[in-house]
VEXDO-903275 format. One record per atom (N, C-alpha, C, O): residue number from 0; residue in one letter; atom name; z, x, y. Coordinates in steps of 0.001 Angstrom, whole numbers, plus 500000, padded with zeros to 6 digits. Each point is the difference from the previous one (the first is absolute). Layout:
! VEXDO-903275
site nr->NUM	rest->A	atom->CA	up->Z	east->X	north->Y
...
END
This chain:
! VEXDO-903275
site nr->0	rest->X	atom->N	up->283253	east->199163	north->529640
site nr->0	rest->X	atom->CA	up->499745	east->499573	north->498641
site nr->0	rest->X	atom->C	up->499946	east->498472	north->499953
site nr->0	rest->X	atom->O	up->500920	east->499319	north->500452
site nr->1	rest->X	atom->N	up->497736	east->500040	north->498868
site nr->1	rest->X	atom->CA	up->500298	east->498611	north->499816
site nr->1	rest->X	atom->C	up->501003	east->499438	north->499137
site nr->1	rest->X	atom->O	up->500441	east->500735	north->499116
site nr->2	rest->X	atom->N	up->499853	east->498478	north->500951
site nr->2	rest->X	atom->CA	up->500978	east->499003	north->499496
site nr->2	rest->X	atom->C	up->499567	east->499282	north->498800
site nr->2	rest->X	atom->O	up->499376	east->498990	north->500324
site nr->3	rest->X	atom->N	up->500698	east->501122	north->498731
site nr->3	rest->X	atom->CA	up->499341	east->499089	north->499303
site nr->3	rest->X	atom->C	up->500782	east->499152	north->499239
site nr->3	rest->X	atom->O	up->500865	east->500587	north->499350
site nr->4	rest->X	atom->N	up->499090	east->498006	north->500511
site nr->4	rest->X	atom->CA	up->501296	east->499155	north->499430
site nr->4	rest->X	atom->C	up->499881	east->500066	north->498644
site nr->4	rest->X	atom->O	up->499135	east->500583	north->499345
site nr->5	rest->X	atom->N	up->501741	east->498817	north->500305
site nr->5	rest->X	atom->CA	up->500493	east->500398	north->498232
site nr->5	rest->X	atom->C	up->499670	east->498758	north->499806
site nr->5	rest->X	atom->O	up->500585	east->499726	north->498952
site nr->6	rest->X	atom->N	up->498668	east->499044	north->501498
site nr->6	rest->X	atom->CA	up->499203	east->499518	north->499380
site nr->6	rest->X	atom->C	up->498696	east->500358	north->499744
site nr->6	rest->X	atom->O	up->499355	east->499649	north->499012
site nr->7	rest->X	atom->N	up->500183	east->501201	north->502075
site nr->7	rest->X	atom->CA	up->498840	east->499980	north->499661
site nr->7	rest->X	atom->C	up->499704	east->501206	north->498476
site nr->7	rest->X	atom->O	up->499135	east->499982	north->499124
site nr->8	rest->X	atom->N	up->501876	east->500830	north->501099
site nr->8	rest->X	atom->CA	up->500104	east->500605	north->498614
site nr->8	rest->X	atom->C	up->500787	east->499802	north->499165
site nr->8	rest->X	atom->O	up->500481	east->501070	north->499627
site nr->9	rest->X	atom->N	up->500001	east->497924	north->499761
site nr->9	rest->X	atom->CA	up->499812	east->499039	north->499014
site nr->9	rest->X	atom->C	up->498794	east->499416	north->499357
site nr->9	rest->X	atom->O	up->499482	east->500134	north->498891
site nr->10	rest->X	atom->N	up->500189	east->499037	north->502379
site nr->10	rest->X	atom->CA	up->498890	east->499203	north->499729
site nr->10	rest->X	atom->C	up->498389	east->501086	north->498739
site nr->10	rest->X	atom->O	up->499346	east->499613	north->499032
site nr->11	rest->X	atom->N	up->500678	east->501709	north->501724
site nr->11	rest->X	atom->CA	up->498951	east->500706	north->499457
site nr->11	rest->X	atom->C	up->500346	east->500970	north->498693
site nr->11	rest->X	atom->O	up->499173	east->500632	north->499344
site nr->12	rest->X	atom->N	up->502483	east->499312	north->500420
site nr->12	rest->X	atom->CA	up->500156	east->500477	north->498742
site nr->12	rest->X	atom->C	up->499945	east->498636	north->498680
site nr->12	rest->X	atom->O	up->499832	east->500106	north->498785
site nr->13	rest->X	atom->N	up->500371	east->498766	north->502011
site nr->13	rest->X	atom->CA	up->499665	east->499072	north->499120
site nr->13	rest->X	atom->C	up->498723	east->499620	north->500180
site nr->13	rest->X	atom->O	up->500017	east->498996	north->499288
site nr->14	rest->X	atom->N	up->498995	east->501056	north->501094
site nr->14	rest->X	atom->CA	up->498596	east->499815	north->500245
site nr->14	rest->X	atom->C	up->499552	east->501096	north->498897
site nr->14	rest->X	atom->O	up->498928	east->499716	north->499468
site nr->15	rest->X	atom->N	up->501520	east->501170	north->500199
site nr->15	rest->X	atom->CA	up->499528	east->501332	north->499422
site nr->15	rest->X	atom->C	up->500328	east->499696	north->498215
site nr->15	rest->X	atom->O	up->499331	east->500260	north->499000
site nr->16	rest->X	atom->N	up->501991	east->499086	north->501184
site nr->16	rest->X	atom->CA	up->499901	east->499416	north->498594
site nr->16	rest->X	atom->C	up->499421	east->499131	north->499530
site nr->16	rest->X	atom->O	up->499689	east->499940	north->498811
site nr->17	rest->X	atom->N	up->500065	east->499239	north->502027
site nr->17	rest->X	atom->CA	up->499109	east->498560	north->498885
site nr->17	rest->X	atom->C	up->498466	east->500746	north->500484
site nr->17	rest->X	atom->O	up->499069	east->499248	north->499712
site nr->18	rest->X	atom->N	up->500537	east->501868	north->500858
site nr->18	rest->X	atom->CA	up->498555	east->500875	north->499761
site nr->18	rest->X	atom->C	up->500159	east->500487	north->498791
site nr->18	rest->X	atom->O	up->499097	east->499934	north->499167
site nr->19	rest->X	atom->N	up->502303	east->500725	north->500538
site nr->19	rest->X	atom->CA	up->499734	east->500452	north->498830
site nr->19	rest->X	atom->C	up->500033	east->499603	north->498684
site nr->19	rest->X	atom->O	up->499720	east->500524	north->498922
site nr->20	rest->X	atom->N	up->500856	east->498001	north->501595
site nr->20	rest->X	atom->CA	up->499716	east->498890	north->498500
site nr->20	rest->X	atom->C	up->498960	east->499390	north->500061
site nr->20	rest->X	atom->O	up->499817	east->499226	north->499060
site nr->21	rest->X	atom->N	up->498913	east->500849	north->502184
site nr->21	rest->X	atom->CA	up->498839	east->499516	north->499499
site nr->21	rest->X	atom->C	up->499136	east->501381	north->499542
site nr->21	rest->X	atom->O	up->499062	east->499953	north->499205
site nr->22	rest->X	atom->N	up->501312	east->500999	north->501291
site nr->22	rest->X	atom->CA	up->499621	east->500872	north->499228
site nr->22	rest->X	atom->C	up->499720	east->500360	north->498369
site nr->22	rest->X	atom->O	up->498992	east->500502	north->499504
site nr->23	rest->X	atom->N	up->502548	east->498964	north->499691
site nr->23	rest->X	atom->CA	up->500705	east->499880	north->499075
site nr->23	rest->X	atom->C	up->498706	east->498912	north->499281
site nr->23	rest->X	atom->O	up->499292	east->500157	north->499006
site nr->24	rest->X	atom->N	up->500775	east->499035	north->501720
site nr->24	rest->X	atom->CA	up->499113	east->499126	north->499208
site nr->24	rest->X	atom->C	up->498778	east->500138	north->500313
site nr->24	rest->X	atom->O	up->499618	east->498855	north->500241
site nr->25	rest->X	atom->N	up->499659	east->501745	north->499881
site nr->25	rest->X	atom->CA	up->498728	east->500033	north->500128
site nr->25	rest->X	atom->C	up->500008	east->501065	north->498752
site nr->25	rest->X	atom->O	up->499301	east->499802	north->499006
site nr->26	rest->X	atom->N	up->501294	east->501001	north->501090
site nr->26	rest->X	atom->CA	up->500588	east->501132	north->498830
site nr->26	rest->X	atom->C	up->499532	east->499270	north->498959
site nr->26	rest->X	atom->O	up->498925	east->500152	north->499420
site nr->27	rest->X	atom->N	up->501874	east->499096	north->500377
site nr->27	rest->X	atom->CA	up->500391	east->498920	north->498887
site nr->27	rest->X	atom->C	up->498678	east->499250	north->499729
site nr->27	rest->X	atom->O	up->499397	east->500303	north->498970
site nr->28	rest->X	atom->N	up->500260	east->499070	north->501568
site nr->28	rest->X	atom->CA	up->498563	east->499122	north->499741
site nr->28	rest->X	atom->C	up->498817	east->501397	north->498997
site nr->28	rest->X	atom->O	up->499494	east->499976	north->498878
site nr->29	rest->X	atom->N	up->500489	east->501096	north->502284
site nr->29	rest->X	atom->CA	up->499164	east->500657	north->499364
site nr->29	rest->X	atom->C	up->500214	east->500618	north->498677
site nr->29	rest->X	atom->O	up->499134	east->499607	north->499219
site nr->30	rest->X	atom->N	up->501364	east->500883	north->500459
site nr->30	rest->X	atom->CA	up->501208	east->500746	north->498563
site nr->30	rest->X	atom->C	up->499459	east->498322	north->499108
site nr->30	rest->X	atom->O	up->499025	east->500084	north->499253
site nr->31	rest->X	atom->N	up->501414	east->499041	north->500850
site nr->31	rest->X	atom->CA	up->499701	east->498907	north->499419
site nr->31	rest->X	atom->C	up->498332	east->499943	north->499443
site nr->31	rest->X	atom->O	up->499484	east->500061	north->498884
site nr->32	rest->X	atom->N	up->500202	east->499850	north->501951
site nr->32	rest->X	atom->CA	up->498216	east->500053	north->499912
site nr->32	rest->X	atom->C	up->499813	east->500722	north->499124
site nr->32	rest->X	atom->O	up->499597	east->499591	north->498911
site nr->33	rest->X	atom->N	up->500695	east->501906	north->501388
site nr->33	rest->X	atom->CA	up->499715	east->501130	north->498900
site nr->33	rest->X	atom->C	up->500660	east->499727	north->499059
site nr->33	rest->X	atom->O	up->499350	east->500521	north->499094
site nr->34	rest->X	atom->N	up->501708	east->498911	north->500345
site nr->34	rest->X	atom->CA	up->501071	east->499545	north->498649
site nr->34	rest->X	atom->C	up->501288	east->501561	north->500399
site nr->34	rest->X	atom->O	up->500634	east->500495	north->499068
site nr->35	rest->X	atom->N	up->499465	east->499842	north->501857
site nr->35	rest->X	atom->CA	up->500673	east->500945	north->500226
site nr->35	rest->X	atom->C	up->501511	east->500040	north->500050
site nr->35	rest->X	atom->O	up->500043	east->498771	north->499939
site nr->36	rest->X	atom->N	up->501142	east->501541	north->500114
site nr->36	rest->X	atom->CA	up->501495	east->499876	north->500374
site nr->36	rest->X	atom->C	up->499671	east->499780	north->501400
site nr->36	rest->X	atom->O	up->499172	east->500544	north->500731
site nr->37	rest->X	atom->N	up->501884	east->498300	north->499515
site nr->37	rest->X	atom->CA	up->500397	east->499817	north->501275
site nr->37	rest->X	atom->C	up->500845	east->500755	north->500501
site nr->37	rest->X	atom->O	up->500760	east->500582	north->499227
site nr->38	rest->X	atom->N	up->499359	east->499632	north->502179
site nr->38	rest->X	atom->CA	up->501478	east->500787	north->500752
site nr->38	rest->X	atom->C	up->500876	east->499308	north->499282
site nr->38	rest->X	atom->O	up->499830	east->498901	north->499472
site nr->39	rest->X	atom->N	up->501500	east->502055	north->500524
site nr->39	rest->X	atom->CA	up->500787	east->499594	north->499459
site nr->39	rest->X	atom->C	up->501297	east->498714	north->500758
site nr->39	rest->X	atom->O	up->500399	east->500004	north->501164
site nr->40	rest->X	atom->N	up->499946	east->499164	north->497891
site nr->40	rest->X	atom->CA	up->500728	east->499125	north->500587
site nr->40	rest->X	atom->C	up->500613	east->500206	north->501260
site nr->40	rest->X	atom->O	up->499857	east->499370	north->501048
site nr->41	rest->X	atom->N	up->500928	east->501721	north->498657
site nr->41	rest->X	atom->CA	up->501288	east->500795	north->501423
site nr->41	rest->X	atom->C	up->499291	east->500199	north->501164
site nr->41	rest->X	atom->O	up->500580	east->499546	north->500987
site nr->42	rest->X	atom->N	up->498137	east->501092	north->499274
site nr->42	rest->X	atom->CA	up->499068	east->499722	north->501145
site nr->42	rest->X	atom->C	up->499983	east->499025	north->500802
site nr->42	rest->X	atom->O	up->500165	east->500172	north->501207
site nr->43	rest->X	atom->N	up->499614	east->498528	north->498203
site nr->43	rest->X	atom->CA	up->500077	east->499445	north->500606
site nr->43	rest->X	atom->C	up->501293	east->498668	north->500707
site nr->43	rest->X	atom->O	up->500052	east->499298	north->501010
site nr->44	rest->X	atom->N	up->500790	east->500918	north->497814
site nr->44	rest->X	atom->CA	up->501575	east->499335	north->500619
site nr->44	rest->X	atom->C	up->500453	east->501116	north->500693
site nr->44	rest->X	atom->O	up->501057	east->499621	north->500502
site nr->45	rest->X	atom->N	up->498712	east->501800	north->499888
site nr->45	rest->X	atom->CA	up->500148	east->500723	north->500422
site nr->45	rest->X	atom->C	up->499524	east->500170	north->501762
site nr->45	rest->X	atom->O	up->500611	east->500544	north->500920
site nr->46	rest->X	atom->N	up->497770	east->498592	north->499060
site nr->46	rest->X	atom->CA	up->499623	east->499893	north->500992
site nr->46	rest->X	atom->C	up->500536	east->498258	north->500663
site nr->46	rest->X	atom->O	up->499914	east->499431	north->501089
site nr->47	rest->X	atom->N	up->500544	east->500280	north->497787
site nr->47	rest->X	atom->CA	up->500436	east->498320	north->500880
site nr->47	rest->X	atom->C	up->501439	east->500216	north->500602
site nr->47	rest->X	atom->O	up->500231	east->499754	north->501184
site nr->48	rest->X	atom->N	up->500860	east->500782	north->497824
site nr->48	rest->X	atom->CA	up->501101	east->500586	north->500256
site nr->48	rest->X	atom->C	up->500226	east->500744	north->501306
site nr->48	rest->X	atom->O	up->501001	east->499816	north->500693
site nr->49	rest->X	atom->N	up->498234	east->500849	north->499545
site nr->49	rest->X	atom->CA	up->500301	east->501332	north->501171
site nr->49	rest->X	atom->C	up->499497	east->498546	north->501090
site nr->49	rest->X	atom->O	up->500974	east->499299	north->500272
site nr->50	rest->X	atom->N	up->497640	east->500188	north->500364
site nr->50	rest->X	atom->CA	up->500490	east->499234	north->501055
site nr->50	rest->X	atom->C	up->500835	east->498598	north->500254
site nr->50	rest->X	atom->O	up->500272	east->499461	north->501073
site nr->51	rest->X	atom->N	up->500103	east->500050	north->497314
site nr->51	rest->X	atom->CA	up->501145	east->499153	north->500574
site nr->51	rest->X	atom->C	up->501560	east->500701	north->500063
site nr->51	rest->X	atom->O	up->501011	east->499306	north->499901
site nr->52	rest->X	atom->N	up->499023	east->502019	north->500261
site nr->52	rest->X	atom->CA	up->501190	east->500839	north->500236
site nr->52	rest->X	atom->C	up->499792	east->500496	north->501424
site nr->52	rest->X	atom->O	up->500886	east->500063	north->500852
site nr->53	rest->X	atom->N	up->498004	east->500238	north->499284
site nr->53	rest->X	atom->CA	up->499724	east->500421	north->501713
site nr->53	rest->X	atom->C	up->500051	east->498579	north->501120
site nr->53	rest->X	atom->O	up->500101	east->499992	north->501227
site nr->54	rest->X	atom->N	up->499825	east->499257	north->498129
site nr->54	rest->X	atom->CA	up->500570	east->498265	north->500524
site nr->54	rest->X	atom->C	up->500976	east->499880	north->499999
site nr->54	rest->X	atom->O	up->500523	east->499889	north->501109
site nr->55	rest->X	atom->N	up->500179	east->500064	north->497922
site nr->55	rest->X	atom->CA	up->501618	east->499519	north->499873
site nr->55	rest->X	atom->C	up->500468	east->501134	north->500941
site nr->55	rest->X	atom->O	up->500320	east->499474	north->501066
site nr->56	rest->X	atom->N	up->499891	east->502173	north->498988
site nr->56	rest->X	atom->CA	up->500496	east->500598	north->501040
site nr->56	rest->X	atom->C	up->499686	east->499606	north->501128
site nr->56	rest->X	atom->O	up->500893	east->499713	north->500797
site nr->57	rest->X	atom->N	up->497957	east->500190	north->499502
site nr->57	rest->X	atom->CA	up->499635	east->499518	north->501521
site nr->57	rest->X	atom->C	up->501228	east->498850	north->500330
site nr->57	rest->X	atom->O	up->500993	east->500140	north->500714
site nr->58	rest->X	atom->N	up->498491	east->498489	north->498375
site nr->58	rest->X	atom->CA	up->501057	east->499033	north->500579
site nr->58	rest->X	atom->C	up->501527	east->500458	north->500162
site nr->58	rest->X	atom->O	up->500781	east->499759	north->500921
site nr->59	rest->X	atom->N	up->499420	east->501033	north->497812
site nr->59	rest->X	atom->CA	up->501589	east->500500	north->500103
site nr->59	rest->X	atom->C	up->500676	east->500653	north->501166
site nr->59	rest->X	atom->O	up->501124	east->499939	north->500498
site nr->60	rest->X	atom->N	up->497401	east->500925	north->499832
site nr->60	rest->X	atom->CA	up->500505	east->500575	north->501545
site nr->60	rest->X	atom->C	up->500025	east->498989	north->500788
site nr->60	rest->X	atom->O	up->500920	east->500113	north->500810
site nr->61	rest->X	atom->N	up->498508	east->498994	north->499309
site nr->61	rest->X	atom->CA	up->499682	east->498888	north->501819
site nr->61	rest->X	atom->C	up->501583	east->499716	north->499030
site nr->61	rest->X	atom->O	up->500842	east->500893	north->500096
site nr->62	rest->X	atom->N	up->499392	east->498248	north->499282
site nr->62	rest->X	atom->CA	up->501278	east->499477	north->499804
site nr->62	rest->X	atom->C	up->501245	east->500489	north->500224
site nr->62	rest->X	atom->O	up->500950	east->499429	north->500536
site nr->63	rest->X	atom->N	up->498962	east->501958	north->498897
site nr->63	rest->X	atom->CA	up->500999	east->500933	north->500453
site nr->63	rest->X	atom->C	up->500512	east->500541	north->501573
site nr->63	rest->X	atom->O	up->501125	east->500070	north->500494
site nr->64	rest->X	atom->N	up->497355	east->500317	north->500108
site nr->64	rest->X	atom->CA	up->499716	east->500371	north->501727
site nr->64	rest->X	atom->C	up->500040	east->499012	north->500648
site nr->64	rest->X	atom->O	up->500999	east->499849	north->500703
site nr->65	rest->X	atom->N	up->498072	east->499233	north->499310
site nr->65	rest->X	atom->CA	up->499693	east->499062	north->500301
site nr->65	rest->X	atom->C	up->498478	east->499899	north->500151
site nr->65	rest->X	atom->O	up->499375	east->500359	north->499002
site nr->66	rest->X	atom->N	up->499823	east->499178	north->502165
site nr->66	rest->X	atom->CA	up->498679	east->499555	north->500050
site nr->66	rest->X	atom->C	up->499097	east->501651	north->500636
site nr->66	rest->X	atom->O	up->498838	east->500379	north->499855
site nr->67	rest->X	atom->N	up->502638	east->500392	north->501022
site nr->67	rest->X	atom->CA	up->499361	east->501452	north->500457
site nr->67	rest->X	atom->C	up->499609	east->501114	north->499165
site nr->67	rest->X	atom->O	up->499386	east->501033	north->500266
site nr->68	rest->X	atom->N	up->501359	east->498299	north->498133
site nr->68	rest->X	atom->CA	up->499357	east->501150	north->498710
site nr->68	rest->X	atom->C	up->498727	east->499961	north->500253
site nr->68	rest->X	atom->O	up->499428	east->501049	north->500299
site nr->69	rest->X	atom->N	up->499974	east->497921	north->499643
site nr->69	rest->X	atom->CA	up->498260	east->499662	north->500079
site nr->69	rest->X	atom->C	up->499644	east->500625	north->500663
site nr->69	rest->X	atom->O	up->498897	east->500372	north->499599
site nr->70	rest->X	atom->N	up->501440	east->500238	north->501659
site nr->70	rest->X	atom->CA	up->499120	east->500900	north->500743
site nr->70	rest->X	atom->C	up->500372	east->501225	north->500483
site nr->70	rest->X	atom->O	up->499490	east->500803	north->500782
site nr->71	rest->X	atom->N	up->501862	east->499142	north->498349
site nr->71	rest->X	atom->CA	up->499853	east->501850	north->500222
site nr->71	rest->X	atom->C	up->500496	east->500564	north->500946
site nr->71	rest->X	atom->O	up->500301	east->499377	north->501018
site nr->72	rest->X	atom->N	up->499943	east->502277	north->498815
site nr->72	rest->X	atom->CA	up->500891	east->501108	north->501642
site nr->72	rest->X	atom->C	up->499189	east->499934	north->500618
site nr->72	rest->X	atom->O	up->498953	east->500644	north->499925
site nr->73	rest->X	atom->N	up->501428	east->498342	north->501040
site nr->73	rest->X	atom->CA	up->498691	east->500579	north->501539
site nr->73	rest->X	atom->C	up->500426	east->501436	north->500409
site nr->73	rest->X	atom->O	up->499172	east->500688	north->500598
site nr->74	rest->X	atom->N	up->501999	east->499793	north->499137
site nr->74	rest->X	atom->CA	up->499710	east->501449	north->500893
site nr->74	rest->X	atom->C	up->500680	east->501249	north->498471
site nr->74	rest->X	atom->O	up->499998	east->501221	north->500153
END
């Protein structure tokens, strides 16, 4: 089984959120155009919220483990 470090999955659950806040806004632009309701507020502090929480754990772990949280059970 590969190994895969817990940075690198970090890195792509927070990559996945600010997709889904440009998502959010493209949402948004268009709904606008048409005079339509925007997504709702919580969407999107919702999508900013969740990856600066998947950040702060990350660091909390290296701080806690040390620098080997970052990469995870090799076996």
């Amino acid at each position: 089984m590969e190994v895969v470090a817990i940075i690198s999955c970090v890195a792509a659950v927070v990559s996945a959120y600010r997709d889904g806040q440009v998502i959010v806004q493209r949402i948004k632009d268009k709904r606008r155009a048409r005079k339509a309701l925007p997504p709702t507020i919580l969407l999107e502090e919702s999508l900013q919220k969740g990856s600066q929480a998947v950040e702060e754990a990350k660091e909390s772990g290296v701080k806690r483990f040390g620098p080997k949280f970052a990469i995870g059970d090799s076996e």
